[in-house]
C-alpha positions as CSV (number, residue, x, y, z in Angstrom):
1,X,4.3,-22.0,38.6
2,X,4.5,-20.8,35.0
3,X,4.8,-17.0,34.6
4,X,5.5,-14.7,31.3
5,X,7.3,-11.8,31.7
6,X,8.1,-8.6,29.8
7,X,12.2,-8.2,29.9
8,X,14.1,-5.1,28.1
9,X,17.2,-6.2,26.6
10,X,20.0,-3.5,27.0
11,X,18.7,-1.0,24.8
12,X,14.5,0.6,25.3
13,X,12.7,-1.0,22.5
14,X,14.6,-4.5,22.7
15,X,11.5,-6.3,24.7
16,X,10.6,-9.5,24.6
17,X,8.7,-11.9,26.2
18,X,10.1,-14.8,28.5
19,X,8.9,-17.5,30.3
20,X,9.7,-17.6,34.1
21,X,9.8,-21.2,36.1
22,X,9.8,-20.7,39.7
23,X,11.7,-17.3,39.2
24,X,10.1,-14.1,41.8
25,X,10.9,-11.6,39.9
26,X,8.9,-7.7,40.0
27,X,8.7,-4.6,37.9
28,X,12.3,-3.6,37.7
29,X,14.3,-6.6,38.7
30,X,17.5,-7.3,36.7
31,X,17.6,-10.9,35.5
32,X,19.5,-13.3,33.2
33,X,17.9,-14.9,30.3
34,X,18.4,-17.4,27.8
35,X,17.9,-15.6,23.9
36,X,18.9,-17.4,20.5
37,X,22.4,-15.6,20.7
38,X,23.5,-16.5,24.2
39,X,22.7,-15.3,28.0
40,X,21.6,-11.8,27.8
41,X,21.2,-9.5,30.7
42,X,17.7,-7.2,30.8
43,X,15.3,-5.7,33.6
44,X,11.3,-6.6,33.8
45,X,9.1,-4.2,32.5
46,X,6.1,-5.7,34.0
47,X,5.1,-8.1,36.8
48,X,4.6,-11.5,35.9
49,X,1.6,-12.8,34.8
50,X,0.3,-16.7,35.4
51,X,0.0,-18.4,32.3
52,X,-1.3,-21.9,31.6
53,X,0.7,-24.3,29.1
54,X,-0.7,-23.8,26.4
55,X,0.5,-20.2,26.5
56,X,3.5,-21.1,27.8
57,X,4.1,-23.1,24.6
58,X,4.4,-19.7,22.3
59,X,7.1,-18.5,24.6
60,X,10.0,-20.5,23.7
61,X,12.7,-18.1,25.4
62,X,13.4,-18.7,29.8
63,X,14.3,-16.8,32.6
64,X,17.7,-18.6,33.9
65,X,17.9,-16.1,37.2
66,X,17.6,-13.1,39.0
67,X,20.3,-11.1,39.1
68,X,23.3,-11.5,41.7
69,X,25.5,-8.6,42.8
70,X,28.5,-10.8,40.8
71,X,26.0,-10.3,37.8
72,X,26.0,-6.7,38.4
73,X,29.3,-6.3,38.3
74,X,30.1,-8.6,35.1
75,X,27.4,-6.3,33.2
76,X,30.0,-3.4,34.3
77,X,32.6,-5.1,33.2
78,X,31.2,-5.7,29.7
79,X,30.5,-2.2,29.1
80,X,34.0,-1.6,29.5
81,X,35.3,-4.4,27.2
82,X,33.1,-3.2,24.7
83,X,34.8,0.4,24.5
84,X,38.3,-1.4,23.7
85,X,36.8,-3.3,21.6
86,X,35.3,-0.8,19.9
87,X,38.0,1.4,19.7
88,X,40.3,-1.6,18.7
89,X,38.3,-2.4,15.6
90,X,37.8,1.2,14.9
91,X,42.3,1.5,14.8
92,X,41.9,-1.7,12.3
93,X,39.4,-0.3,10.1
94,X,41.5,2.6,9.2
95,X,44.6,1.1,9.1
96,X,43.2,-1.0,5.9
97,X,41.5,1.9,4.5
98,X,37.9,0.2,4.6
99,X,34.9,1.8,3.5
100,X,32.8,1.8,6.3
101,X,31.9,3.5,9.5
102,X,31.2,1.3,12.7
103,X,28.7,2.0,14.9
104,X,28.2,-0.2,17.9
105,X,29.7,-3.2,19.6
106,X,27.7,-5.4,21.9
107,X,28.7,-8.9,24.0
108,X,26.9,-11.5,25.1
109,X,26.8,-11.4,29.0
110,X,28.4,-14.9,28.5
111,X,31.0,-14.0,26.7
112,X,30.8,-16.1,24.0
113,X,30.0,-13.5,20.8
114,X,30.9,-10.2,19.9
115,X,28.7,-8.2,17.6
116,X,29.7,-5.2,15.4
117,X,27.6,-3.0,13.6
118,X,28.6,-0.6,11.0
119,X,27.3,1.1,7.8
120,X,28.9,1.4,4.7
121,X,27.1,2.9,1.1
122,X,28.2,-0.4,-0.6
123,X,29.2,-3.9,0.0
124,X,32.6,-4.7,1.9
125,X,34.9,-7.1,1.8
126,X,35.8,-7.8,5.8
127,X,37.1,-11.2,5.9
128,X,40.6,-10.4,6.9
129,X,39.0,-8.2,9.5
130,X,36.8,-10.6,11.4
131,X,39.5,-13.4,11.1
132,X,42.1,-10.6,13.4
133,X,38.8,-9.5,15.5
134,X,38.9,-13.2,16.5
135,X,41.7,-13.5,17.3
136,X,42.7,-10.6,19.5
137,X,39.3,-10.9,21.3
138,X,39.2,-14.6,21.9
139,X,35.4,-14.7,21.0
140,X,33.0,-15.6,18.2
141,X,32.6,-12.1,16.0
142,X,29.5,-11.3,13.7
143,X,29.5,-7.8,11.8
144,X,26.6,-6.3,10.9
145,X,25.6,-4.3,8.4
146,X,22.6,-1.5,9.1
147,X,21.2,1.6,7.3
148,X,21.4,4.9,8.5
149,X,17.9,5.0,10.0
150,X,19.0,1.9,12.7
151,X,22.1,4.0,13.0
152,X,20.0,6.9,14.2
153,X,17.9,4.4,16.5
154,X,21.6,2.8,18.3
155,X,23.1,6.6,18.8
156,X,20.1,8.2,19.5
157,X,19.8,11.9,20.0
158,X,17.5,14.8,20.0
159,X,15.0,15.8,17.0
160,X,13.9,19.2,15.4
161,X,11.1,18.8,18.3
162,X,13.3,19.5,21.3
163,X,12.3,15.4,21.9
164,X,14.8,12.2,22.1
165,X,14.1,10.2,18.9
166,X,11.3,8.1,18.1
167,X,12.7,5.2,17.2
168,X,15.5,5.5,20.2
169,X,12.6,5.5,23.1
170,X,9.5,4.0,21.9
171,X,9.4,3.1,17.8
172,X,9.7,-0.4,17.3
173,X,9.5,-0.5,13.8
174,X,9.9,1.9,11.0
175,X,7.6,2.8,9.0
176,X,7.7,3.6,5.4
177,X,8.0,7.3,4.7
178,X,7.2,9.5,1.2
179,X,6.7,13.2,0.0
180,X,3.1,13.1,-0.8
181,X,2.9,12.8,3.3
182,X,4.3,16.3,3.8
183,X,2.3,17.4,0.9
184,X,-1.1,15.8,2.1
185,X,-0.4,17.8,5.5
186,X,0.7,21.0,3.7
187,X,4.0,21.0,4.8
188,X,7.3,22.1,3.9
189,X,8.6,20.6,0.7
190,X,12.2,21.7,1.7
191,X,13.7,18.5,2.4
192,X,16.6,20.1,5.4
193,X,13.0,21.1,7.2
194,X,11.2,18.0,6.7
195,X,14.0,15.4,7.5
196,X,15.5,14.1,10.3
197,X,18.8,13.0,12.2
198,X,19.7,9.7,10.1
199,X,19.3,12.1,7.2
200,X,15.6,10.6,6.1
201,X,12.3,12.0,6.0
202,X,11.0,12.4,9.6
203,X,9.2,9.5,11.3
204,X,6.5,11.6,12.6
205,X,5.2,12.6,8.9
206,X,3.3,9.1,9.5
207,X,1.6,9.6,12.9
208,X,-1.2,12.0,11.4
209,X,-1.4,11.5,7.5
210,X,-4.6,9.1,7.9
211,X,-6.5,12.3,9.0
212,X,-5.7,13.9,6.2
213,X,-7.4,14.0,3.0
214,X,-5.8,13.0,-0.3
215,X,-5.9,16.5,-2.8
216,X,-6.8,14.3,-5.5
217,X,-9.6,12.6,-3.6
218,X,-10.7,15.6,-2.3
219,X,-10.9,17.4,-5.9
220,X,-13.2,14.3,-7.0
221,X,-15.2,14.5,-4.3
222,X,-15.8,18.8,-5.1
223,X,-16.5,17.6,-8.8
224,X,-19.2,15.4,-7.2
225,X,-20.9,17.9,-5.6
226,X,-20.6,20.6,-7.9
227,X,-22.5,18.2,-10.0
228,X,-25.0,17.1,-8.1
229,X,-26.0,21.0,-7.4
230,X,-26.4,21.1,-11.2
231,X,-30.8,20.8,-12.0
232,X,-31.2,18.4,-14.2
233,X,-34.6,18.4,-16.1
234,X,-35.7,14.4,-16.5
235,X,-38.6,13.2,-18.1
236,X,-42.0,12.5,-15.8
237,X,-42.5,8.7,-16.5
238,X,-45.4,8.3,-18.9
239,X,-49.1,8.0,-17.5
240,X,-50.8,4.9,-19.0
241,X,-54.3,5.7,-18.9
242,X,-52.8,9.4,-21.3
243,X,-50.8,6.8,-23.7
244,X,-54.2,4.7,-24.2
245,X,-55.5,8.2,-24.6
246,X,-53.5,9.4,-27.3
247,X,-53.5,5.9,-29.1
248,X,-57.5,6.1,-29.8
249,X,-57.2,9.7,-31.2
250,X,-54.5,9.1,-33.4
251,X,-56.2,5.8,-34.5
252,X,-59.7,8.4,-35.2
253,X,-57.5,11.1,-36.9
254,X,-55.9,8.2,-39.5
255,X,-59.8,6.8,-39.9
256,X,-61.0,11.1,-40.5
257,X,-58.8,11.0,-43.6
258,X,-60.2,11.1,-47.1
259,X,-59.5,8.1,-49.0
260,X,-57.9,8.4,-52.0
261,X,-59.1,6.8,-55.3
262,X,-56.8,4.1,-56.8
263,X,-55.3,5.1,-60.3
264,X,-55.2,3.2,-63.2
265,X,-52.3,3.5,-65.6
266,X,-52.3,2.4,-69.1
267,X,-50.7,0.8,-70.8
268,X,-49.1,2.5,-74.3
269,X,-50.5,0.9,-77.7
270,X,-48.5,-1.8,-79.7
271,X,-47.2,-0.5,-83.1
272,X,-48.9,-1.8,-85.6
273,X,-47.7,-4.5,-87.9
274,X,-47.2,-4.5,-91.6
275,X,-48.7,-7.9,-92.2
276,X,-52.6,-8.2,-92.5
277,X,-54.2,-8.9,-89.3
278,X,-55.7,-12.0,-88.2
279,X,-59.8,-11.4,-87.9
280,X,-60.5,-13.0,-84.9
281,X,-57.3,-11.3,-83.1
282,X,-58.4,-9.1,-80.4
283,X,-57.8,-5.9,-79.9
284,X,-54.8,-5.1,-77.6
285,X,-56.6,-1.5,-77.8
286,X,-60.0,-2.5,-76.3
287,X,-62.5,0.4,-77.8
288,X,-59.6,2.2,-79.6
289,X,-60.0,0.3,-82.6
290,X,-63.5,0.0,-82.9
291,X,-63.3,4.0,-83.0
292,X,-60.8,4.4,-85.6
293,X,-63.3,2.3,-87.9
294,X,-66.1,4.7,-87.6
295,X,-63.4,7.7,-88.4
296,X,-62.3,6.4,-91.6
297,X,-66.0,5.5,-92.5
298,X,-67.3,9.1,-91.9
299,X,-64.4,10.3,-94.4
300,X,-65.2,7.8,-96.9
């Protein structure tokens, strides 16, 4: 019978889901599974649900057991080992004067790796670290390097709020955080008011800034309006039958009109020439000549 099953992994928002052959198992129970880094002790979070096998394909990770009372016990055992180890790196950290502040140390419930977790404001140079970690602890060691805000989600604690942090109970996955949040909910620009225990702005500036408005979306949107309150005086669209209309009577208004009387302009006469003029030459003049004749007749 194929079953998936919800399992927390030490810590509230490590949950994963596992795939459980012929393991009874119930909301609660304590099991063992198999994970990418080793055997990993976690309790269910939800019965198990029947799953065919095509679902069970996309869960890759088992259910090796339920819990024993020698499993119990080992898990108590681990915590313990994991305080001296902790405080073991911790002595060797100062004693070479490194530049960095661990944080947590977690085991495999096989026993196989050791992880350590620190932060540090720049990069570090551990290699002589992890070769006596080794060493001493008989194990395989990783060290990790976080940021403040996973530091906060490890240590946990309480918020401005009077609440246990976000991301230590519930927040899987951070989000990303800016000013214009606290100033699109009208809150407190002072950043000792506004931020939280890792030293970042607070988490919960995200959970209600899509109901807010954006000020500069919100002036546009006031522009708009204002605008559209403004009367504004259009043009009726022209009537046809009035354009035909006012075509004819400007067409009988240009036909009303006097007509003017084309003017001739003449031409100024030639000079005359000093040479004697040919007979049957024309007259550039016209009548002209013919007049001057009868003048110098009439003073003869």
């Amino acid at each position: 019978m194929l079953q998936s099953v919800f399992v927390r992994l030490r810590r509230p928002t490590h949950v994963f889901a596992f795939l459980s052959r012929g393991v009874v198992l119930s909301r609660g129970d304590a099991c063992i599974v198999r994970t990418e880094q080793g055997l990993e002790y976690g309790a269910c979070t939800e019965n198990p649900v029947d799953c065919t096998e095509a679902e069970a394909r996309a869960v890759t990770q088992p259910v090796v057991r339920k819990a024993t009372s020698n499993d119990h016990l080992t898990f108590q055992q681990i915590l313990k080992d994991e305080e001296r180890a902790f405080a073991s790196c911790a002595q060797k950290i100062e004693e070479r004067n490194l530049p960095m502040q661990l944080v947590d140390v977690e085991y495999t419930f096989d026993r196989h790796k050791i992880t350590f977790r620190f932060t540090a404001e720049d990069r570090v140079d551990f290699r002589d670290l992890v070769r006596e970690l080794a060493h001493d602890l008989k194990a395989r060691i990783e060290l990790q390097h976080i940021q403040v805000r996973d530091k906060a989600k490890i240590v946990g604690g309480f918020a401005a709020c009077g609440r246990e942090l976000c991301c230590s109970t519930w927040l899987t996955d951070f989000m990303p955080i800016s000013m214009k949040m606290a100033k699109r909910q009208n809150l407190s620009l002072n950043p000792a008011k506004i931020s939280g225990q890792c030293g970042r702005l607070m988490c919960c500036l995200s959970y209600e800034n899509t109901h807010y408005e954006d000020p500069k979306k919100k002036r546009a949107v006031a522009k708009q309006e204002t605008a559209s309150t403004v009367p504004v005086w259009e043009i009726p669209p022209e009537d046809p039958r009035e354009a035909e209309e006012e075509k004819r009577r400007l067409e009988a208004a240009e036909e009303a009109k006097p007509k003017v009387d084309e003017i001739i302009v003449a031409e100024p006469d030639a000079p005359e020439e000093s040479g004697p003029k040919k007979a049957n030459a024309p007259s550039s003049t016209g009548d002209s000549g013919g007049k001057r004749r009868n003048r110098r007749r009439h003073r003869k």
